[in-house]
N, C-alpha and C positions, 0 to 999 in steps of 0.2 A: 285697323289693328286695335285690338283691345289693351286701356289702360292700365297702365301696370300701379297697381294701388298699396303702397308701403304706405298705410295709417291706420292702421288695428287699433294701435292703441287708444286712439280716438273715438271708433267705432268700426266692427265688423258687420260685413255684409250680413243678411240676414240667411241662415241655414235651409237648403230647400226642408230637409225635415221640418222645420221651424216652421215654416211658410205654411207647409199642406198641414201642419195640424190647427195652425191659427186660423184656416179660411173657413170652417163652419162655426167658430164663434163669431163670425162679421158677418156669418150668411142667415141659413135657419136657426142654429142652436144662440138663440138673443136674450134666453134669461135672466133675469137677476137672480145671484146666488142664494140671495136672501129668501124666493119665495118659495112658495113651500109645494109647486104643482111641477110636473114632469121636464117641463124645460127648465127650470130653476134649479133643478133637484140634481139634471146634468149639468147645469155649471158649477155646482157647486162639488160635485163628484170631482172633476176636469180641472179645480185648484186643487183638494186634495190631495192627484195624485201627482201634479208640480210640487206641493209642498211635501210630499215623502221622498220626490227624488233628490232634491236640495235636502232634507234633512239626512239622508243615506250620505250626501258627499261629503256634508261637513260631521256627522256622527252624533247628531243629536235628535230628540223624537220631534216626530212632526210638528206638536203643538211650541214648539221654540221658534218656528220660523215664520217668522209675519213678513208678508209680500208688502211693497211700499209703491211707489208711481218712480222709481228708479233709484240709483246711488247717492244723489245729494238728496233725496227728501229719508232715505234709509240714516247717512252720514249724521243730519241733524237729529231725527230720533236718537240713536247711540249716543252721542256726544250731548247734545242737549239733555235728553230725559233720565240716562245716567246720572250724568253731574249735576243735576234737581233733584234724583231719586235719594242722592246723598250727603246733601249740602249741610246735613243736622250732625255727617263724621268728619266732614270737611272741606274745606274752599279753595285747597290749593290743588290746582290741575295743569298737569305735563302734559305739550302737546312735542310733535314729531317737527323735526325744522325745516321737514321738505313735504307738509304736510299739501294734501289738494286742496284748493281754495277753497272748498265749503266748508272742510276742516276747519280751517281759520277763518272763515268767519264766524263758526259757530265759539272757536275758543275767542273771540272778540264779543261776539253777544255774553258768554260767562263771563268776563272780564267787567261788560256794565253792570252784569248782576250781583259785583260783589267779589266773584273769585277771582284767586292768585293764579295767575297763566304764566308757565313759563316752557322757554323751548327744551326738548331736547338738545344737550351736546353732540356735535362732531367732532371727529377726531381730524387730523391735516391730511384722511383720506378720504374726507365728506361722509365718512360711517360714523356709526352710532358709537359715542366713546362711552363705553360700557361703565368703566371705574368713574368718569365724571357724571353718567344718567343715576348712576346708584346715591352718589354723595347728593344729586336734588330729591331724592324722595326723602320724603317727611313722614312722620306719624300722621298725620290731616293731606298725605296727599291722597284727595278721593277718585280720579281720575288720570287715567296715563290713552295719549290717542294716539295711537302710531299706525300708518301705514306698513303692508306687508311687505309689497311691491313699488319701489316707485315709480309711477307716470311719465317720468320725463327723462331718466337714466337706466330706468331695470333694476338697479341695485334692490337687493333683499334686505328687509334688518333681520338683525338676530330676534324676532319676537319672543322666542319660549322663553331665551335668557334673562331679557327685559322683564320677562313676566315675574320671573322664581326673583330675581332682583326686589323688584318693585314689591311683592310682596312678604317678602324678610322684612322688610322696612317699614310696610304699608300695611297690614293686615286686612285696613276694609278697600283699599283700590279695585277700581273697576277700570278694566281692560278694555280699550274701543279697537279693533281692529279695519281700518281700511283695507280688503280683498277685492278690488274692484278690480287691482291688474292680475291679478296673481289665481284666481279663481279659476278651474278648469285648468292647470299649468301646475300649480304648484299642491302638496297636501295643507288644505284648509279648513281640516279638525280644528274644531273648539279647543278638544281638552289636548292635543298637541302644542298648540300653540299657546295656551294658556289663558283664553283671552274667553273674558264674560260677554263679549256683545263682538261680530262680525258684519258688514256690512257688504252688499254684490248689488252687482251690475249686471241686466242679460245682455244687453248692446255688444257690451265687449267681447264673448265669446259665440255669438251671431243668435241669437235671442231677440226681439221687438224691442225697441226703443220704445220706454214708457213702463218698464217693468224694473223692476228692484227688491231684495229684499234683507231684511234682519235677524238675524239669529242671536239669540241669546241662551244662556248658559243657564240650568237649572237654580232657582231660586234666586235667582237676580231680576232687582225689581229699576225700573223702566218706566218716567214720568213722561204722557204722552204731548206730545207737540200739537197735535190736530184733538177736533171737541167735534163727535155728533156722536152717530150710532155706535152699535156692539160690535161691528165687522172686525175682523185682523185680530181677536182676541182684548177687542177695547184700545188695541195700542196704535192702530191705524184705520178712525171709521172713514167709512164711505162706502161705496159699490163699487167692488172690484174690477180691475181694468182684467175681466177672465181671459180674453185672447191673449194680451200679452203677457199673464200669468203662462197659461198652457202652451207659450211658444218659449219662456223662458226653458219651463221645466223640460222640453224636448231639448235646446239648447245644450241644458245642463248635463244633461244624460251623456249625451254625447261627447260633449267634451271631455267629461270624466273617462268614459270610455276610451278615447284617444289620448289621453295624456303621455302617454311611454311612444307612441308615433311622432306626439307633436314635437315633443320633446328633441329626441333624433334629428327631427325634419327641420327645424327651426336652427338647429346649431348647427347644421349644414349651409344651410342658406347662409346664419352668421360668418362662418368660419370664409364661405368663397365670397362672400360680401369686400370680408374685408382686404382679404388676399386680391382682391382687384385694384382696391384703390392706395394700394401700400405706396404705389408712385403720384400718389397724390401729395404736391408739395404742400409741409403742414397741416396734413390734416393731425388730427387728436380723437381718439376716442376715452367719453367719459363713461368710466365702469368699474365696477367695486375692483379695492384693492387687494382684497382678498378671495376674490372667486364668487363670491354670493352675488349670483347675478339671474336675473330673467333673460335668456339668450334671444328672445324677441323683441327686444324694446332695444335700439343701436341707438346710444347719443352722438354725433357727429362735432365736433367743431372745427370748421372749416376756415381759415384765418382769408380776411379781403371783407366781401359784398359781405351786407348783414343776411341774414340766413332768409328773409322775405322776399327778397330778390333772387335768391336759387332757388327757392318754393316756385315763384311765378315762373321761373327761364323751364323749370324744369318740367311743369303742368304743360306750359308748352308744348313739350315733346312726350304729352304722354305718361308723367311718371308724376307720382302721386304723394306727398311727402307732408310733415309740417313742420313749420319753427317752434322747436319746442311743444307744451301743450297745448290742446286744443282749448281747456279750460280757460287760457291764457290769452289766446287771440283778443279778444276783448278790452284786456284791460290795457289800461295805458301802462302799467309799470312791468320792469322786467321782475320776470320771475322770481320771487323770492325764496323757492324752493332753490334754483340752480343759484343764487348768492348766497345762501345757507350751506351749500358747501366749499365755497371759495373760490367762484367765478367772480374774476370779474365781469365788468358791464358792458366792455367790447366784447371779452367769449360768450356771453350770453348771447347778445346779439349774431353773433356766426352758430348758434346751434343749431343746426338741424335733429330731425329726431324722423327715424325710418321704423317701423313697428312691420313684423311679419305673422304671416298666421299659419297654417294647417295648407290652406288653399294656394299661397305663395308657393309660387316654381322656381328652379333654379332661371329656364329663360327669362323671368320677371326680373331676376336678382342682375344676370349677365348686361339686359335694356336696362336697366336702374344705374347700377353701376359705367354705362358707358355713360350715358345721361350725364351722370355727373362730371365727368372725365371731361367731355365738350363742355359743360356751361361754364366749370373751371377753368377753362382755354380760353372760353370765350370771355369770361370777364375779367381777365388777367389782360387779354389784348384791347378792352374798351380800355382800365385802368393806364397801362399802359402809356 
């Protein structure tokens, strides 16, 4: 029986479109974009036209979109070379409190360089409290980095609002957008959103892992992080990773395309998700309190065993999950995004987090859901 895989948000399988357009840049088509003779000339065609269909989705011209080697090396470009590009209007820089770890650590590298870091507020529903994010911006605040989507709950923030906010207050602030979850799922217009710099992931929406890129907003200028050649428009050299460029841009297309499917499809699976486990004693779901939500990212907390332990009972049987984010596996400390809105450090530890996709069934959702039902049983009568 095939495993029933709730971790998208993590990473998506890779799209068989994805796949057949990536296998002749691994095979004969081996150019470097850079040379100037017929196989180079095709790879360099083959980013192109990844970078006009990423430029179509977010609404800006192609030459604003520089492809990266994925979301954290896109993340610290925006964030780092922004908040350099502007440090001579000012040092103070808002970051999001449920920001993704490279987020923070890039607002920790700003911090030894001099600037003022501080969190955004939440309000007592883990959202963004609007009238307290407005009272921290400053005339010198040069940078505001908020994710769209969060990673490890779905909650949406209000971005545009933050945006017209921040700049009432801010005139020179530059907008860093994390769209790593939200991209392909949500509208992720620049000039919608408000935001000078956006950063993606292809992984996420079944794309090659190894592919990323950044968008920026007309006349906003952007200090590079990486030093050789002229590739990416100067702002990312090297020799482009082209297969996983032209697998993103197939990626991209599609997801675009499907978004009003996915959409439907995902709040189904949600809606009989949860209607399953309603008689699950104590569970919790954490999800905006006002509706702004990504209806494929489910946060769980499941009160007993820490949530590691129903990850493994549940792998067991087939069913595919994580504690929390995957970025987070690693570290030794509990998440400071899910303490940021007012977990505690036992709920933390019971969060599971189930991520659905396009490709998700409901019989996926019915085995997922029994899944848990048993390991619940089961570990209530080892406890016991």
């Amino acid at each position: 029986m095939q495993p029933v895989y709730l971790d998208h948000a993590a990473s998506s399988p890779l799209r068989p479109e994805a796949r057949a357009a990536v296998l002749p840049f691994l095979e004969g088509e081996y150019g470097n974009p850079s040379s100037r003779h017929p196989l180079g000339a095709r790879a360099a065609e083959a980013i192109a036209r990844a970078r006009e269909t990423l430029a179509q989705a977010l609404l800006v011209e192609p030459r604003q979109v520089t492809f990266t080697s994925g979301g954290t090396e896109a993340a610290n470009l925006a964030v780092l070379g922004l908040a350099r590009a502007t440090r001579a209007r000012g040092r103070h820089v808002l970051v999001g409190a449920t920001e993704h770890s490279c987020v923070r650590a890039c607002a920790a590298e700003l911090a030894r360089e001099g600037f003022e870091v501080e969190l955004v507020p939440l309000d007592a529903h883990g959202e963004v409290d609007l009238a307290a994010f407005a009272a921290r911006v400053r005339p010198d605040t040069a940078l505001l980095a908020q994710m769209l989507v969060n990673n490890e709950t779905g909650v949406i923030a209000p971005l545009a609002r933050m945006a017209k906010l921040a700049r009432a207050r801010a005139a020179s602030v530059r907008i860093a957008v994390d769209a790593v979850q939200a991209f392909g799922k949500l509208d992720c217009a620049l000039c919608e959103l408000g935001a000078d710099a956006l950063f993606l992931s292809a992984h996420k929406l079944g794309g090659p892992k190894g592919a990323g890129a950044l968008a920026l907003a007309p006349g906003v200028s952007c200090t590079p992080v990486l030093h050789g050649g002229g590739q990416e428009h100067g702002l990312r050299p090297g020799t482009e990773n082209v297969a996983a460029i032209v697998g993103f841009g197939v990626a991209a297309r599609l997801a675009q395309q499907q978004r009003p499917q996915w959409m439907t499809h995902v709040r189904r699976l949600r809606a009989r998700l949860l209607e399953r486990l309603t008689g699950l004693p104590g569970v919790r779901v954490v999800e905006s309190a006002s509706g702004a939500q990504e209806p494929g990212i489910l946060a769980l907390m499941l009160p007993g065993a820490p949530a590691e332990v129903r990850v493994h009972h549940l792998a067991q049987r087939g069913v595919f999950v994580s504690a929390g984010a995957a970025c987070q596996s690693h570290a030794r400390e509990l998440s400071p995004a899910l303490r940021a809105i007012g977990l505690d450090d036992e709920s933390i530890r019971c969060l599971l987090r189930l991520s659905v996709n396009l490709s998700t069934t409901l019989e996926d959702i019915e085995r997922a859901a029994q899944a848990l039902l048993e390991v619940s049983r089961e570990l209530e009568r080892a406890a016991s």
